[in-house]
C-alpha positions in Angstrom: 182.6 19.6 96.8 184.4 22.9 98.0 181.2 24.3 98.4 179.9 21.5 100.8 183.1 21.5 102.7 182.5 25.5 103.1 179.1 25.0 104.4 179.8 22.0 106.8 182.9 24.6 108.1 180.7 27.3 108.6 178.1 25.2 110.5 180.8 23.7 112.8 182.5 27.3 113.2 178.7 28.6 114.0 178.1 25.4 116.7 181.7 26.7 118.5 180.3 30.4 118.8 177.4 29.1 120.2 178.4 26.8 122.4 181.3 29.7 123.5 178.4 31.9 124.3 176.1 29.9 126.0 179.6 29.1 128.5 179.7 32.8 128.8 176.4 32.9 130.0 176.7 30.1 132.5 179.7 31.3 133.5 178.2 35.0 134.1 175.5 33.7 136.3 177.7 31.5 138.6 179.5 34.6 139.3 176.7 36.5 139.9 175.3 34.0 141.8 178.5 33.9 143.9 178.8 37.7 144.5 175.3 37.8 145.6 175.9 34.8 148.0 179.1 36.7 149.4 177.3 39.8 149.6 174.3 38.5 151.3 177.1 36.5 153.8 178.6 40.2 154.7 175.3 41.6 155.8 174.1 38.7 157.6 177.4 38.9 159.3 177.7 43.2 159.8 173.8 42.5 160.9 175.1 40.0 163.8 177.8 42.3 165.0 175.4 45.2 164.8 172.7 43.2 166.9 175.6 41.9 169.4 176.5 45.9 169.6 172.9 46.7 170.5 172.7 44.1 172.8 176.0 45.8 174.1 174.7 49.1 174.4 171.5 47.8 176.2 173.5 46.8 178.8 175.6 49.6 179.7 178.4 47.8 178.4 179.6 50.5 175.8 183.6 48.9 175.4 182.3 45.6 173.9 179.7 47.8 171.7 182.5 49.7 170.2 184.2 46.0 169.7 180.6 44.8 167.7 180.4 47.7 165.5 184.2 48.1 164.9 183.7 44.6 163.7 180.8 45.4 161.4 182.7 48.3 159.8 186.1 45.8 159.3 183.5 44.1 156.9 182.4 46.6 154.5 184.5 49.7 155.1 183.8 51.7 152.9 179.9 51.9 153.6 179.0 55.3 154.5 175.4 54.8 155.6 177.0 52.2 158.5 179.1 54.9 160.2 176.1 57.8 159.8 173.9 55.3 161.6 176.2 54.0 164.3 177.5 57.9 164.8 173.6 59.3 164.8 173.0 56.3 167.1 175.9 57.5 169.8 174.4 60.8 169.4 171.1 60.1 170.7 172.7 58.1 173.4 175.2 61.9 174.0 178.1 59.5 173.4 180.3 62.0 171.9 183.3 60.8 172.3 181.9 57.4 170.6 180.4 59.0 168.0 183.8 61.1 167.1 185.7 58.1 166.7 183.4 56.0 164.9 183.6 59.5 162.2 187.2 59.4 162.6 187.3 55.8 161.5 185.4 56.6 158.4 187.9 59.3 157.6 190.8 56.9 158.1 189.0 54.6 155.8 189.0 57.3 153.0 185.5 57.2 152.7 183.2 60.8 152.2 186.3 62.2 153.7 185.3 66.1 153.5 181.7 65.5 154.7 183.4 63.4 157.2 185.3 66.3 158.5 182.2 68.6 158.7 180.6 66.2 160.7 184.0 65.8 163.3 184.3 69.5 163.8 180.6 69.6 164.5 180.8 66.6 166.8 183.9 68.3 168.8 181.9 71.6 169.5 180.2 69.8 171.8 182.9 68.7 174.2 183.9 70.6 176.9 186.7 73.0 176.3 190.1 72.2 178.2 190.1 75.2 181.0 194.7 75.5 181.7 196.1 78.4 183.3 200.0 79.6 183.9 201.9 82.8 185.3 205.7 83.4 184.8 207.8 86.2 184.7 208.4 88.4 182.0 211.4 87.7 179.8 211.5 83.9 181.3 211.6 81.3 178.7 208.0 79.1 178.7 207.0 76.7 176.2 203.3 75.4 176.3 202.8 71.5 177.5 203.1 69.4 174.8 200.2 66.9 176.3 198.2 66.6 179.6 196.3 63.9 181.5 192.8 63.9 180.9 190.2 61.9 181.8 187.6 60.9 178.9 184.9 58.1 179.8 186.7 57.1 182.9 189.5 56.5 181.9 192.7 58.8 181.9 194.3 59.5 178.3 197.5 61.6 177.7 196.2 63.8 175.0 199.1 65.7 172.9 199.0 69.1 171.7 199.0 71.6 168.4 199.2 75.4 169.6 198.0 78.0 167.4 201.3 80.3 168.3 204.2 80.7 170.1 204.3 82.2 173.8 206.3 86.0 173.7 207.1 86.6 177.4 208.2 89.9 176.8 205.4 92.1 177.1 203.3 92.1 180.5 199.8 91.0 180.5 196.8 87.9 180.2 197.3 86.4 177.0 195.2 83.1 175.8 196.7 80.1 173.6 194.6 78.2 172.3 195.8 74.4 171.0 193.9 71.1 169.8 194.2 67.7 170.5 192.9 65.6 166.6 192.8 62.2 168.0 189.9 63.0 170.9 189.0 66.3 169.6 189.5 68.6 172.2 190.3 72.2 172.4 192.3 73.6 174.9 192.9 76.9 176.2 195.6 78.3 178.1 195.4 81.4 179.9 198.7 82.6 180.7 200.1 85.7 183.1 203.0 87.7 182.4 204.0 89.2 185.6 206.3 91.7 186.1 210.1 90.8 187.6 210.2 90.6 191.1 214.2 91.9 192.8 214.9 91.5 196.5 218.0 91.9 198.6 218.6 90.6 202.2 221.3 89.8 204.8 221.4 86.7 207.0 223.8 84.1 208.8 224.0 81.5 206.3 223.3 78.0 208.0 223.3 75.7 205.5 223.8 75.4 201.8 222.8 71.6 199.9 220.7 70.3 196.7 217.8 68.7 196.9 215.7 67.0 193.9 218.2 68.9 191.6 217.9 72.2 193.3 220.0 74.1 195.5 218.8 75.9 198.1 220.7 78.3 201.3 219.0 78.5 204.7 219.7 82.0 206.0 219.1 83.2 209.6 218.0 86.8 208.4 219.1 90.1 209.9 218.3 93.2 210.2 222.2 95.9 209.2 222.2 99.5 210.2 225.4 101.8 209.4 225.9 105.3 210.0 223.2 107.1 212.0 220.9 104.5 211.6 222.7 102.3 213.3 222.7 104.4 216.2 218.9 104.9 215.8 217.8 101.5 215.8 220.3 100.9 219.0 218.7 103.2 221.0 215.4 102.0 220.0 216.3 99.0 221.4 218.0 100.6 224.6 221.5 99.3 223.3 223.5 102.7 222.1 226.6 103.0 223.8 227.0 106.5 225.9 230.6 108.9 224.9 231.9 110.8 227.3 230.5 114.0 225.7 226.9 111.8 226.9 226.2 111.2 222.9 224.8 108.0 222.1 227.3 105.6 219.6 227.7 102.3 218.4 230.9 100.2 218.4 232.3 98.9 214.7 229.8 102.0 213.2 227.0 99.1 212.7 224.3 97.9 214.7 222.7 94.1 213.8 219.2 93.2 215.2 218.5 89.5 214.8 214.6 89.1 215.9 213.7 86.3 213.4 212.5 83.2 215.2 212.9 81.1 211.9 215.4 80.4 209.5 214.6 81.4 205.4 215.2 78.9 203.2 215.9 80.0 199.5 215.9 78.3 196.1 219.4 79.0 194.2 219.4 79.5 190.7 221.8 77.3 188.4 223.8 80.5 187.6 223.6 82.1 191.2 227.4 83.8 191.6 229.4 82.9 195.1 232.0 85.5 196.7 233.8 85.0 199.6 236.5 87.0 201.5 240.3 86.4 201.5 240.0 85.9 205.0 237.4 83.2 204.9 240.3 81.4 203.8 243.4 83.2 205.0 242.2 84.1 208.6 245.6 86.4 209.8 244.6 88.6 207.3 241.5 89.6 209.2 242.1 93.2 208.2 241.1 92.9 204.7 237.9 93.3 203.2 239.0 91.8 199.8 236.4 89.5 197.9 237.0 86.8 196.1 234.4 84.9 193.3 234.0 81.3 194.5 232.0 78.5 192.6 229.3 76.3 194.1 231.4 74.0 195.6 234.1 75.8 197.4 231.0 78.1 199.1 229.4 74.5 200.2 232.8 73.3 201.7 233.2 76.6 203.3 229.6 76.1 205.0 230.7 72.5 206.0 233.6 73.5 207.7 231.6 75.9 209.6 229.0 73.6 210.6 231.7 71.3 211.8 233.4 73.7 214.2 231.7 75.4 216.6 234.2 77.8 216.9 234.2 79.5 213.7 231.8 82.3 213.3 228.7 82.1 210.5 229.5 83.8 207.5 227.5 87.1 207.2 226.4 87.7 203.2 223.7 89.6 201.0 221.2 87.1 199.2 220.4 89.1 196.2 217.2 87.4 194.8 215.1 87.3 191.5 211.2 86.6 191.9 212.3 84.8 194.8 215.2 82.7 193.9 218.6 83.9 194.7 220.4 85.0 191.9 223.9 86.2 193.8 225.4 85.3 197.4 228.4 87.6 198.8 230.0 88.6 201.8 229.6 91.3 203.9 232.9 92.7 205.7 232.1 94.6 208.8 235.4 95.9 208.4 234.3 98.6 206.2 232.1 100.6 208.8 235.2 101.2 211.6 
């Protein structure tokens, strides 16, 4: 009896591994059967979007192509071969900047990723390097653009920057930088001039002072100051010396102004250009003094304004000391020292 009741459980237990198994199997081939179907689904559709690409590229119509095969790769991305054959594809066509970013999206996508690289630094060889050029003066502060505007199949892009180094300004000379732009490849180089410091001095009627864009400039009727025996040279030169009674040849006030500019010299002011007036600018009974006085910006523009305004009051006479062309200091001249 306990025998029979062993055998008939270890028939039933045998049936129930059997039947288990055979569900296994069925089961294994549905999913097989469904991972084929989805698999042959993805290439039918990466297939379409490659054909509708091609038909694209026949065309001239290389935006939408990009569209198709961006599609096709959103399918299966991590298939290698599809990027090596849409990239050796823009190749042949000498689509460069195509084929870079169909390599770039396979980096993105983590797939082959230092072979990947290889192949981008290869591709970016071939585009044209970035020709910039620059002079400023030495000891100036210059940083390098960050980005430029550059055109890339038609269209303009605003492609940013990495430098290889900073820019020292303090030692005279050519010097190339050379930078990189990762997201379109591009190398750019910037040849840069540091020229030496440039210091002039001249002596005018000042006109006008304003700003303009954020900038101040002075318009200057320029002159041409002689003291001392110079003055007396360039006045008889111009048949203008005055005659003593000894029959020597002098000028009055011991200076002698020619004014034979027809224009009026306009410069730029720097933001830390220094202003100096004299006491009598503003206290006139003291017209005997030659005492100067340190203005700011705005008391030297109201000064000009009031001039302007009356017809009567003589232009104020100053140096323009200037720094590779911008004027770095503005002062009086007293003709009272040459009596």
């Amino acid at each position: 009896m306990k025998k029979s009741f062993k055998k008939i459980a270890f028939i039933i237990f045998s049936m129930l591994i059997t039947l288990s198994l055979q569900a296994c199997n069925r089961s294994t081939k549905v999913n097989s059967n469904l991972n084929t179907s989805k698999i042959q689904s993805e290439n039918k559709e990466i297939n379409k979007f490659i054909n509708e690409g091609d038909s694209f590229i026949s065309s001239g119509d290389y935006k939408n192509a990009m569209k198709s095969y961006m599609n096709a790769i959103s399918i299966d991305k991590t298939n290698k071969d599809l990027y090596i054959m849409l990239k050796d594809m823009y190749i042949d066509l000498y689509r460069f900047d195509d084929a870079f970013l169909i390599v770039k999206t396979a980096i993105n996508n983590d797939v082959d990723v230092e072979n990947m690289k290889s192949i981008l630094s290869d591709i970016s060889s071939k585009f044209d390097i970035i020709n910039l050029s620059n002079s400023i003066y030495q000891d100036e502060e210059y940083s390098l653009p960050t980005n430029i505007d550059y055109t890339i199949d038609n269209n303009i892009c605003t492609l940013l920057i990495k430098w290889n180094i900073a820019v020292d300004t303090s030692v005279l000379g050519e010097y190339v930088y050379e930078g990189y732009n990762e997201d379109f490849g591009r190398t750019i180089k910037m040849t840069l001039s540091i020229l030496p410091n440039s210091f002039d001095k001249q002596i005018g009627y000042i006109t006008d002072i304003y700003k303009e864009n954020g900038n101040i400039y002075v318009a200057v009727d320029l002159i041409e100051f002689y003291t001392g025996d110079e003055a007396v040279n360039q006045a008889i030169k111009d048949n203008k010396a005055n005659i003593d009674k000894y029959g020597d040849p002098f000028v009055y006030e011991g200076y002698y102004i020619r004014n034979k500019y027809d224009t009026i010299t306009t410069y730029q002011v720097s933001d830390n250009c220094s202003f100096e007036l004299l006491e009598y600018d503003f206290t006139p009974y003291l017209y005997t003094s030659s005492e100067k006085k340190n203005v700011d910006y705005e008391t030297f523009y109201k000064k000009i304004e009031e001039i302007k305004r009356n017809d009567s009051l003589p232009l104020l006479l100053c140096w323009i000391e200037t720094k590779n062309g911008v004027s770095s200091s503005i002062y009086r001249e007293s003709l009272l020292n040459y009596n």
